[in-house]
VONUNU-384589 format. One record per residue (C-alpha): residue number from 0; chain; y, x, z. Coordinates in Angstrom, 1 decimal. Each point is the difference from the previous one (the first is absolute). Last residue first. Example, Ala and Ser with C-alpha at 12.3 -4.5 7.8 and 13.67 -1.06 7.14 Angstrom:
2
seq = 1 | mol = A | c2 = -1.1 | c1 = 13.7 | c3 = 7.1
seq = 0 | mol = A | c2 = -3.4 | c1 = -1.4 | c3 = 0.7
! end
This chain:
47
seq = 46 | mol = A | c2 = 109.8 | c1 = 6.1 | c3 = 142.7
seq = 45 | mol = A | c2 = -2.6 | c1 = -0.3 | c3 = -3.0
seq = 44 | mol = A | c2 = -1.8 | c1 = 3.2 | c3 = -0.8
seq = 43 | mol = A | c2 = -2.8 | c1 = -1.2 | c3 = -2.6
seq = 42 | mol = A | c2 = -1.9 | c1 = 4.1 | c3 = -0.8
seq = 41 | mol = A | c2 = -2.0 | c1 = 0.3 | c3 = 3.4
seq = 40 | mol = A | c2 = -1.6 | c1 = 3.1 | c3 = -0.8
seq = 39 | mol = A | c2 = -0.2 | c1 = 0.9 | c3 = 3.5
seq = 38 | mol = A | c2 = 2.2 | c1 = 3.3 | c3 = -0.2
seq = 37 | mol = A | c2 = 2.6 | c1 = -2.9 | c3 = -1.6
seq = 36 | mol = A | c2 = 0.1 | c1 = -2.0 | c3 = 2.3
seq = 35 | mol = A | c2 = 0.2 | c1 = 2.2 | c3 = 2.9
seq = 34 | mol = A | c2 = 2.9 | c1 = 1.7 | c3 = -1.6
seq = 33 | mol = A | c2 = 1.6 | c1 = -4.2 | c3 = -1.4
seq = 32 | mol = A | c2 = -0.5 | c1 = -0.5 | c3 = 3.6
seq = 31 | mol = A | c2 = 2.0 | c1 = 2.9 | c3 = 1.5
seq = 30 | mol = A | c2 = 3.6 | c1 = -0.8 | c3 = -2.5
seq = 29 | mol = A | c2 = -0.5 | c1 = -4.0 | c3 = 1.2
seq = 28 | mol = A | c2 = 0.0 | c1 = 0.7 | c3 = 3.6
seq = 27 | mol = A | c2 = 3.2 | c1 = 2.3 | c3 = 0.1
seq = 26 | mol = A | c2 = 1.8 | c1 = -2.6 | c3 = -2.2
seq = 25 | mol = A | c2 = -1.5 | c1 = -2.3 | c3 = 2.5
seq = 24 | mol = A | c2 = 2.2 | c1 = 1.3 | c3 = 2.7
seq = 23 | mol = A | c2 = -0.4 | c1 = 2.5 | c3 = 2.7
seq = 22 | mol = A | c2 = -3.4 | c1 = 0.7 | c3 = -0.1
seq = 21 | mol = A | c2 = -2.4 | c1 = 1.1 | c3 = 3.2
seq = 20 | mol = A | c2 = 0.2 | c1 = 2.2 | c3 = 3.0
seq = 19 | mol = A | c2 = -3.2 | c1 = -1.9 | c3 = 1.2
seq = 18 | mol = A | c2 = 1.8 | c1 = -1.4 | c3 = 3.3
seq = 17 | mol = A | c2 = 3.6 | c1 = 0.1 | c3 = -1.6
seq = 16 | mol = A | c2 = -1.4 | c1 = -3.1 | c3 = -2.7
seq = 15 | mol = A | c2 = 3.1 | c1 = 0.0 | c3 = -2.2
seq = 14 | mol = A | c2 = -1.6 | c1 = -2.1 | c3 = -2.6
seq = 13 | mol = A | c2 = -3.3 | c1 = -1.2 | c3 = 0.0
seq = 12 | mol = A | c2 = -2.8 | c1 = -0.7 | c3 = -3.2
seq = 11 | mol = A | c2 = -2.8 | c1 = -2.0 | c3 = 0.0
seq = 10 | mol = A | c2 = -2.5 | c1 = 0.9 | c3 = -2.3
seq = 9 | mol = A | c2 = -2.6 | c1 = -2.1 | c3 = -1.7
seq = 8 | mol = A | c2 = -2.6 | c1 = 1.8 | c3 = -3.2
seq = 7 | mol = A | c2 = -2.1 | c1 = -2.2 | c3 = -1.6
seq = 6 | mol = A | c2 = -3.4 | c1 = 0.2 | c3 = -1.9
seq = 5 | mol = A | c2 = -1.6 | c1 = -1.3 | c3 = -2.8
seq = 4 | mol = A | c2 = -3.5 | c1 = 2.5 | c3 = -0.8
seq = 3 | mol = A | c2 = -0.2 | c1 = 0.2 | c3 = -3.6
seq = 2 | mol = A | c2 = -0.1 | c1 = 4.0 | c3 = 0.5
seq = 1 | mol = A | c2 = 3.8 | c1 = -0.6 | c3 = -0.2
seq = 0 | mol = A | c2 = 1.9 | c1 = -2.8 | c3 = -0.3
! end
């Protein structure tokens, strides 16, 4: 918790969307979420 302020953070997540151009596989999603995860500060990266 930061600032004391309890907060939570829910994505959903879709493979091989064509109409965004999106990720393959969850290998794909799992590699970008620990980036944004980590330039958040988000330090817990469960998958």
């Amino acid at each position: 918790m930061i600032n004391n302020i309890q907060a939570y953070l829910i994505n959903i997540y879709f493979i091989n969307d064509k109409s965004v151009n999106g990720s393959k596989s969850k290998v794909e999603w799992i590699g970008a979420i620990k980036v944004v995860k980590n330039y958040l500060g988000i330090k817990k990266i469960t998958s």
